[in-house]
C-alpha positions as CSV (number, residue, x, y, z in Angstrom):
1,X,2.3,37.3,4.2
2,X,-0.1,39.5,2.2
3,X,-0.4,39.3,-1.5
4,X,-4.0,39.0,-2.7
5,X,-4.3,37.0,-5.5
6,X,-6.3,38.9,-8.6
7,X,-10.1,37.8,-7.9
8,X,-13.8,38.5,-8.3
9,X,-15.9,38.6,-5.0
10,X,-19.1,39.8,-4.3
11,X,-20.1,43.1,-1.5
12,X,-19.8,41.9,1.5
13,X,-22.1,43.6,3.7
14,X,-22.4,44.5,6.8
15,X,-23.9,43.0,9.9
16,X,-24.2,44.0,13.2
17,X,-22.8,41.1,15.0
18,X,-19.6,41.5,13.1
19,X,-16.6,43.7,14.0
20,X,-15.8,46.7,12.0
21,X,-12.9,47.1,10.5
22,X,-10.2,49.2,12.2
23,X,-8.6,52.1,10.5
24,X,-5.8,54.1,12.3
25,X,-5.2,57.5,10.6
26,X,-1.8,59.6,11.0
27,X,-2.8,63.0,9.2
28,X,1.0,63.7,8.6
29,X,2.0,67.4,7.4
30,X,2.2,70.1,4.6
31,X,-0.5,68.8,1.6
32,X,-1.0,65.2,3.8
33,X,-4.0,66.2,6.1
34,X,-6.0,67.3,2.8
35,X,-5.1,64.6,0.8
36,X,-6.0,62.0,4.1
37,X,-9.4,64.3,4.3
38,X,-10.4,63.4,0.4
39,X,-9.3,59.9,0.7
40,X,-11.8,59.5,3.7
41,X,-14.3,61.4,2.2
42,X,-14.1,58.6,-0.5
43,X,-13.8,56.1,2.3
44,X,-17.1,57.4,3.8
45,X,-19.3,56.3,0.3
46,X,-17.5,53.2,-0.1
47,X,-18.8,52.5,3.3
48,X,-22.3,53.4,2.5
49,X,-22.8,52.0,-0.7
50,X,-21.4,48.7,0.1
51,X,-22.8,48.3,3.7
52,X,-19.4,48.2,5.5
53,X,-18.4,49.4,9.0
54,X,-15.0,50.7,9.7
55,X,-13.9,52.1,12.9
56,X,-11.7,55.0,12.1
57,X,-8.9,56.8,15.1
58,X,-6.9,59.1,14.2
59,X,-3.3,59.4,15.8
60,X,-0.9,62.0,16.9
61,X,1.7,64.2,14.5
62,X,4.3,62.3,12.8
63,X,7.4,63.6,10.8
64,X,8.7,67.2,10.8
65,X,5.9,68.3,12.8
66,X,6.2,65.6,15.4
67,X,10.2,66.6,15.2
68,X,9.5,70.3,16.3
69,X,7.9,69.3,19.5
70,X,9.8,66.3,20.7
71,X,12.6,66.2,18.9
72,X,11.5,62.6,17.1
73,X,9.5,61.8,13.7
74,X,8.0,58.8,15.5
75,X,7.2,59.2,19.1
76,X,6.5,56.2,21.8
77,X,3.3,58.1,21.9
78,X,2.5,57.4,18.0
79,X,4.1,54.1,17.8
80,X,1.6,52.9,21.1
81,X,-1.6,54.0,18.8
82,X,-0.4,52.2,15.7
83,X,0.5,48.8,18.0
84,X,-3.2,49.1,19.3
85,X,-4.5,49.1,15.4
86,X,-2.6,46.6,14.9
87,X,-3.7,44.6,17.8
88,X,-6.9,45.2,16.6
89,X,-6.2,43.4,13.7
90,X,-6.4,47.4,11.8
91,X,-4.0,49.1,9.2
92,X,-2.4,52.6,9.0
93,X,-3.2,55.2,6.4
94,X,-0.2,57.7,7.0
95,X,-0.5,61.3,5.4
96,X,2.7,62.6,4.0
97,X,5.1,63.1,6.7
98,X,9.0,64.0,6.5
99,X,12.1,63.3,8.5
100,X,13.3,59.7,9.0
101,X,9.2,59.1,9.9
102,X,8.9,56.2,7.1
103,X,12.4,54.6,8.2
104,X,11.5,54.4,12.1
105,X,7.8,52.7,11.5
106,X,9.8,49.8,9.4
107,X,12.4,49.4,11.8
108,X,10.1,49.9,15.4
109,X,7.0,47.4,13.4
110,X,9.5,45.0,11.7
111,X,7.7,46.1,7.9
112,X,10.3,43.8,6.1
113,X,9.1,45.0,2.6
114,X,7.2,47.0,0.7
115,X,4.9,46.9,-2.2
116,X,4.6,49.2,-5.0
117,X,2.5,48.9,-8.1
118,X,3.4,51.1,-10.8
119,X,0.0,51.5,-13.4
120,X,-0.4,53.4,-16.6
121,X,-4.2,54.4,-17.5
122,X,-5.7,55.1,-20.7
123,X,-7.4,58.0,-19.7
124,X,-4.7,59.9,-19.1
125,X,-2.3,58.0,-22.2
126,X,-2.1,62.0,-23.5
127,X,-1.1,63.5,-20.2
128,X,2.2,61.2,-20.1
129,X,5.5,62.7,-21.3
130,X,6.6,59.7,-22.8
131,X,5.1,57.2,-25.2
132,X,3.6,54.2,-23.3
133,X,2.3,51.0,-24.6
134,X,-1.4,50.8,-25.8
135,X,-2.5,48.6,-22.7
136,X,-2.1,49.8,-19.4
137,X,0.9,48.5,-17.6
138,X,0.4,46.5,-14.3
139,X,3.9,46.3,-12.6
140,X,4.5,45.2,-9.0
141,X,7.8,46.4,-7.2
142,X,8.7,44.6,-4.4
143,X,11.3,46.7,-1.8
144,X,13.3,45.3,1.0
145,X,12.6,47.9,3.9
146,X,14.6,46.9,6.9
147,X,18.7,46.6,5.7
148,X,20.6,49.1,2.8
149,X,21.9,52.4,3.0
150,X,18.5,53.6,4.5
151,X,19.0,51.9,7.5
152,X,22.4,52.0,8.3
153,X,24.5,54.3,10.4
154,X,27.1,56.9,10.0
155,X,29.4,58.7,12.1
156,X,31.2,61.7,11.4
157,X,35.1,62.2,12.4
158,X,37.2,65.3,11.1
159,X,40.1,64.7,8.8
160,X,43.1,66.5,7.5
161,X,40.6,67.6,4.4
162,X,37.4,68.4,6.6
163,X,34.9,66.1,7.3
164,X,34.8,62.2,7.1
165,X,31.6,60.5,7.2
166,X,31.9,56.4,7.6
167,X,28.2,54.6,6.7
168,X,27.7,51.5,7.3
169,X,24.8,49.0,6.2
170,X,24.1,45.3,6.2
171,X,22.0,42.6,3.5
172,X,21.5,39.8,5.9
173,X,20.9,36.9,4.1
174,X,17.8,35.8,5.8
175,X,16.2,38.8,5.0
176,X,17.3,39.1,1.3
177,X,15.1,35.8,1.4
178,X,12.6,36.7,3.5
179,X,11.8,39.3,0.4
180,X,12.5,37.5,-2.5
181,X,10.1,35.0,-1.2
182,X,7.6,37.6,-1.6
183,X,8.2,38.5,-5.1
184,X,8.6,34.8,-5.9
185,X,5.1,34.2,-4.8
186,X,3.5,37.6,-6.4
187,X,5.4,36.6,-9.7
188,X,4.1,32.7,-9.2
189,X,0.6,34.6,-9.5
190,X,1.0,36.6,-12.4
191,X,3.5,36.3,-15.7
192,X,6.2,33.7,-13.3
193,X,9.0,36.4,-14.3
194,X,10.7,37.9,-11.4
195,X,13.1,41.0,-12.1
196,X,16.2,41.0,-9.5
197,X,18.1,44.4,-9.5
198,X,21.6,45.2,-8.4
199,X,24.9,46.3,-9.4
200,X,27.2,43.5,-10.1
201,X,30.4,45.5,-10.5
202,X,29.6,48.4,-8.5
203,X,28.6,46.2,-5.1
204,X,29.8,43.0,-6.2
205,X,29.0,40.9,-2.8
206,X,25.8,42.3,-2.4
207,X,24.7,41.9,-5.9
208,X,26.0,38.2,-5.5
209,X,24.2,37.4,-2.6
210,X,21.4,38.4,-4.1
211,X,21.9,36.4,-7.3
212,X,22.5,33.7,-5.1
213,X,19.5,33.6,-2.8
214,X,17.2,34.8,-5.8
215,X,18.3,31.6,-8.1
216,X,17.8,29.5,-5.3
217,X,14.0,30.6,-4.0
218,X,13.1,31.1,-7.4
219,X,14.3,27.8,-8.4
220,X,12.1,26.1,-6.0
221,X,9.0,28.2,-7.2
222,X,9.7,27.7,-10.7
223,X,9.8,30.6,-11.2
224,X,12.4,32.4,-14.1
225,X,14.7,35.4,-12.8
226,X,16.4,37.9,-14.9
227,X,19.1,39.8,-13.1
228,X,19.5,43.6,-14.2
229,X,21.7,46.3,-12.8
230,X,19.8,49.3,-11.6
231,X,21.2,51.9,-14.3
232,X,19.6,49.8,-17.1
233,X,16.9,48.8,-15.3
234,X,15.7,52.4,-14.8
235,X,16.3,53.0,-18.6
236,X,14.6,50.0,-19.5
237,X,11.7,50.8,-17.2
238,X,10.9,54.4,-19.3
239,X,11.9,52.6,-22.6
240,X,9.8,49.6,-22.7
241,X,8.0,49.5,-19.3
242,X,6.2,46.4,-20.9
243,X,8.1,44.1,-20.5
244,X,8.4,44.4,-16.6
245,X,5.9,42.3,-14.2
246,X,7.4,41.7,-10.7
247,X,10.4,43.6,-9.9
248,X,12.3,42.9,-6.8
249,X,15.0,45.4,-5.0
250,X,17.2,46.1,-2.0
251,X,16.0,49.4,-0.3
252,X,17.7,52.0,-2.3
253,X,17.4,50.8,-5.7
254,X,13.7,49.8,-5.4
255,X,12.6,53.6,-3.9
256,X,14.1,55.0,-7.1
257,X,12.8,52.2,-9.5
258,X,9.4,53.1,-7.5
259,X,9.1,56.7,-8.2
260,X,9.9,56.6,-11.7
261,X,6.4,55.0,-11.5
262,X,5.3,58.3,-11.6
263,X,6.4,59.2,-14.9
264,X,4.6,55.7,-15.8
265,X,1.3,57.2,-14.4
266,X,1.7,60.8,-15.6
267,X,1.6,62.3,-12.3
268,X,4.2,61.8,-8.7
269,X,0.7,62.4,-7.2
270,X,-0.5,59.3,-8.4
271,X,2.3,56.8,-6.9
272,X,1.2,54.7,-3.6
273,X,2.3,51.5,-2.0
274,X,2.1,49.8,1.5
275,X,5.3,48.8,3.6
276,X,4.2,45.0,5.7
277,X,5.2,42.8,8.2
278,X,5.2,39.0,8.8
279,X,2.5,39.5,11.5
280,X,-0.2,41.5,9.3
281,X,1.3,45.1,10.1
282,X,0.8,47.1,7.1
283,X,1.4,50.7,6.7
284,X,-0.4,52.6,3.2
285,X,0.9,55.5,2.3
286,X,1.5,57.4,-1.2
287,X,5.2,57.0,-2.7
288,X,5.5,61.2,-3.3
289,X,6.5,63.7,0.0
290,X,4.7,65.6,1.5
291,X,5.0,68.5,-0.9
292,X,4.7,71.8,1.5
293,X,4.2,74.2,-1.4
294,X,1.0,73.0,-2.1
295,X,-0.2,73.0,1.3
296,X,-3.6,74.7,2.2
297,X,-3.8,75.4,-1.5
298,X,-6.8,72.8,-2.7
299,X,-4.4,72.0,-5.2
300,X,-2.3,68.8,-4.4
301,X,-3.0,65.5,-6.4
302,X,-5.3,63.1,-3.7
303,X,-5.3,60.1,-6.1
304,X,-2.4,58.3,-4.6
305,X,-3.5,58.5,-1.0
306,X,-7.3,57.4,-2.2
307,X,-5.2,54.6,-4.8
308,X,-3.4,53.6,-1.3
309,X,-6.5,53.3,0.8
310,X,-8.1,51.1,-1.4
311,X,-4.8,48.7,-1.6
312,X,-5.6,48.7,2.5
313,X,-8.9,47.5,1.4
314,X,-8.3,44.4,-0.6
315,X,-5.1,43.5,0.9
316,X,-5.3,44.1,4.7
317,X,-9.1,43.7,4.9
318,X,-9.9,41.1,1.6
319,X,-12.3,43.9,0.3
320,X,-11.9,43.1,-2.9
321,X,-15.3,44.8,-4.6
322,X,-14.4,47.7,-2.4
323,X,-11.4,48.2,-3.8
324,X,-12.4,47.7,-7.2
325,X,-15.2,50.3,-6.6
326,X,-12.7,53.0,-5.9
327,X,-10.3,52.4,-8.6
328,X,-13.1,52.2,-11.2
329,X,-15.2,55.7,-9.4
330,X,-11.6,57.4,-10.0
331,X,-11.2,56.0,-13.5
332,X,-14.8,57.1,-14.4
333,X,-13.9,61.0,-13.3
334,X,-11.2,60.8,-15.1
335,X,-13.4,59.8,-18.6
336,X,-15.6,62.7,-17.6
337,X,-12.9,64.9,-18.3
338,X,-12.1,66.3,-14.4
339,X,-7.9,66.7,-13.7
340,X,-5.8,68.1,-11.0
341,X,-3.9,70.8,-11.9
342,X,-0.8,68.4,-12.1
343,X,-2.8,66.4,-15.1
344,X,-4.0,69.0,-16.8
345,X,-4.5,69.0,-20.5
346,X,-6.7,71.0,-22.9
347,X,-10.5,70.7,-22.6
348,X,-10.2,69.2,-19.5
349,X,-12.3,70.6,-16.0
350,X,-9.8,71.0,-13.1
351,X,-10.7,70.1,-9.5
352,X,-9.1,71.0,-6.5
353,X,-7.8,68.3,-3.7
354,X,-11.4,68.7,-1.5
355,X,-14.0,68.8,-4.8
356,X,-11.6,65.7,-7.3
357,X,-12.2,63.8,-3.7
358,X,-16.2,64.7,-3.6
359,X,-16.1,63.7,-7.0
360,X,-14.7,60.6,-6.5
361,X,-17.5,59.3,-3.6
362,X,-20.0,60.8,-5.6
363,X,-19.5,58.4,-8.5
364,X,-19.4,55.5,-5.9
365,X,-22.6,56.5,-4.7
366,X,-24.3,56.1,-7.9
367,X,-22.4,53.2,-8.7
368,X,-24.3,51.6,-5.8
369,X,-27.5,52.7,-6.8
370,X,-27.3,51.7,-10.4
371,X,-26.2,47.9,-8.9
372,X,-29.2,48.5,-6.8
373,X,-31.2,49.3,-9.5
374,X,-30.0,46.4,-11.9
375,X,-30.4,43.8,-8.9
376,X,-33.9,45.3,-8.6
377,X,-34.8,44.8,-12.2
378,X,-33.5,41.3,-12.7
379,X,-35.5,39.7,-9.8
């Protein structure tokens, strides 16, 4: 399982009988390759300032434009470059990419769930359109990937009134635990409240299983559940977002809880997570499409993919201080008044996709040198 714990590490630096890390890129399509080009700009000064190696391929298309020429969103030809990362003990940054892309990696790399934090920041508290709570929020949603409406099956037949479409899904109980065992053991780390969503009178067996196998892990974690159905969770979630910690979903119901996480952060552009398997598999991606109006324009929002890439940092590769590095270096451009042009606000400088991106590695470059400088003058 991987859940890092909160925790303060040093750099760790590099050395050349060590292994680098492996990082498999899939550019995807429409504003994805830029956003994927500023991330690993940012990716590049992490590397130099902290003395880390990473070994970074970069894959074949993937979604819509993988669909044009083969006719799939995910080809054998993809899927074979992501098993060798994976073999390689790597993880996969994916662009944006369309389709039923997302739904074939989880099924063909058994990512059983997904994690999505959902953040506020107090730089941008006047950017919001709603009223959030004076400290920044810190929620965790926890997604089932592999069973729901998402990954079921339909088949068409014609009726006397047109068409009739029959879809079909499953909630295996095994799986159902597999996942709230997750959330149990994020929650068990941070407030020991775990948020279970359903529908009790709309799918009553579904919602009861998962009552039942929530009670039950949670019971032996000691840790306390609260069951809400999805239509009050969401309203709950904009109208007093502070009282969520971990929240824990079927598939459906957790991708909508997940990208009113946006609204939470002021921007779509800024929502991110990482889908995961049992074996170390881990997919990062941003939780927004792939938004082809704002491709080859400069103009697309590249936090969430460089917000992504550092959640591949602590959690598939334990660089904690890495991480850290690149959510503080985005934080500080932020309090030096640069936006994209989804953010902006009056009296603010706006960046494009390439420059917020150059902006971003530049303040982790002199972060490291400042540490460099106040190592220097304390010995």
């Amino acid at each position: 399982m991987i859940l890092s714990a909160p925790v303060t590490s040093q750099r760790i630096d590099f050395r050349p009988d060590l292994r680098p890390f492996v990082v498999g890129i899939l550019r995807g399509e429409g504003s994805g390759p830029e956003l994927i080009d500023a991330a690993c700009s940012v990716l590049d000064a992490v590397a130099e300032s902290c003395r880390l190696n990473f070994c970074v391929k970069t894959g074949g298309d993937i979604g819509f434009l993988s669909a044009e020429r083969t006719g799939e969103f995910l080809t054998d030809e993809v899927a074979e470059f992501c098993r060798e990362i994976f073999a390689d003990g790597g993880a996969i940054m994916a662009g944006a990419a369309g389709g039923r892309f997302v739904y074939d990696m989880r099924r063909r790399f058994d990512l059983y769930y997904k994690l999505n934090p959902l953040r506020s920041y107090s730089e941008l508290r006047d950017v919001c359109r709603i009223t959030l709570p004076a400290k920044p929020l810190d929620i965790l949603v926890v997604r089932e990937n592999l069973q729901d409406v998402y990954q079921g099956n339909s088949v068409e037949a014609s009726c006397e009134d047109g068409r009739e479409i029959l879809h079909t899904c499953v909630h295996r109980e095994k799986q159902v635990r597999a996942v709230l065992e997750v959330a149990a053991t994020a929650a068990q780390r941070r407030r020991n409240i775990l948020f279970v969503i359903g529908k009790n009178s709309g799918l009553p067996a579904i919602h009861s299983l998962w009552r039942a196998c929530a009670l039950e892990v949670a019971g032996a974690s000691g840790v306390n559940v609260l069951l809400l159905d999805i239509d009050y969770a969401a309203y709950k979630l904009l109208q007093e977002p502070e009282s969520f910690d971990v929240v824990v979903a079927p598939n459906c119901f957790g991708d909508i809880l997940s990208d009113l996480g946006g609204v939470l952060a002021g921007s779509r552009g800024l929502t991110f997570g990482a889908s995961y398997a049992a074996d170390g598999a881990a997919v990062y991606q941003t939780n927004h499409g792939a938004a082809h109006d704002r491709a080859e324009t400069d103009t697309a929002n590249p936090v969430g993919q460089i917000f992504s890439m550092a959640m591949m940092l602590r959690e598939s590769f334990s660089l904690q201080s890495a991480a850290r590095l690149i959510e503080d270096a985005v934080q500080a451009v932020w309090r030096a008044g640069w936006r994209t042009a989804d953010l902006t606000e009056p009296g603010c400088k706006v960046a494009g996709t390439r420059q917020f991106g150059e902006l971003v590695a530049r303040e982790i470059q002199s972060a490291g040198v400042r540490e460099y400088e106040a190592c220097s003058a304390a010995s």
